[in-house]
N, C-alpha and C positions, 0 to 999 in steps of 0.2 A: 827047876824053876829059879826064877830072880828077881828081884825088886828093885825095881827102877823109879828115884825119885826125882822131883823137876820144882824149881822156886817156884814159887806162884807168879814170882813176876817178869819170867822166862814163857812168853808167850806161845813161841815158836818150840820152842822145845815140850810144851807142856800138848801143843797142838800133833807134835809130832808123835809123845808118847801114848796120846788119846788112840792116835790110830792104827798103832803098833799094838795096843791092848785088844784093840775094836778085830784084825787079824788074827787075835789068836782066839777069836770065838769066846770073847769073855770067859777065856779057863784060868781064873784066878782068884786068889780071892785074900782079904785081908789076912796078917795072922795076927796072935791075940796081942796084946799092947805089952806085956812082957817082954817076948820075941820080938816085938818091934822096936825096943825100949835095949835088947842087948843088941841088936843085931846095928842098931842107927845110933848110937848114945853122943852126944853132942850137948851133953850138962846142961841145964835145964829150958833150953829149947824145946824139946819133946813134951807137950806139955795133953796132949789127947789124942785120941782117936776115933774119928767117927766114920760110917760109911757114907757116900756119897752119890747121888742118881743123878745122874748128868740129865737136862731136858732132853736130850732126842732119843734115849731110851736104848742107845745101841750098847751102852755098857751099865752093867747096873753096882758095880763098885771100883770104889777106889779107896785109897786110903787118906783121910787130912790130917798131915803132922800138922797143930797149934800149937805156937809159941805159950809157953807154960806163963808169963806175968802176964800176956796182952792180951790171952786167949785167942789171936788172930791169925787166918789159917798161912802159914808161912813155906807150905809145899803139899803136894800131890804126889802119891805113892801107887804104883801097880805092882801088881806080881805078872813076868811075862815069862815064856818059855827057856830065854837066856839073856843074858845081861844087854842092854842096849848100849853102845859106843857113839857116844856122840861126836 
C-alpha cells in the first residue's frame, strides 16, 4: 500500500487520484493521525483528520489533512495499491 496526497487546489490531479482510488475497489483506508502525523510531518500544517464521503458514493474514504491555524482543508489523501507518479 501507499498514500498518495494532492492540494486541494490541484484539480486535475485531485480528479485523477479520485479515480485511481475508485480502481482499486476502494481497498483503502485512512490510518490513525499518529502514522499520518510521522509518515507526512510538514510542522504545523497537519493540523486533523477526518474521513470523507465524496456525493456519488463510489468511494467512501479519504483522508483531509487541515491546516492546523485555519482549520481549512489544504489536501486530500488516499491509500492506493502503489505510489502514483505524477
Amino acid at each position: 500500500m501507499a498514500i498518495t496526497c494532492v492540494e486541494k487546489t490541484d484539480t486535475e490531479r485531485l480528479r485523477n487520484l479520485i479515480a485511481i482510488a475508485e480502481r482499486n475497489d476502494g481497498k483503502y483506508e485512512c490510518p490513525d493521525e499518529a502514522t499520518f502525523r510521522f509518515i507526512l510531518a510538514e510542522g504545523g500544517k497537519i493540523g486533523g483528520i477526518k474521513n470523507q464521503l465524496y456525493e456519488d458514493g463510489k468511494f467512501k474514504t479519504a483522508c483531509v489533512l487541515a491546516d492546523a491555524t485555519t482549520g481549512k482543508t489544504v489536501r486530500f489523501c488516499v491509500f492506493t495499491t502503489r505510489a502514483v507518479e505524477w
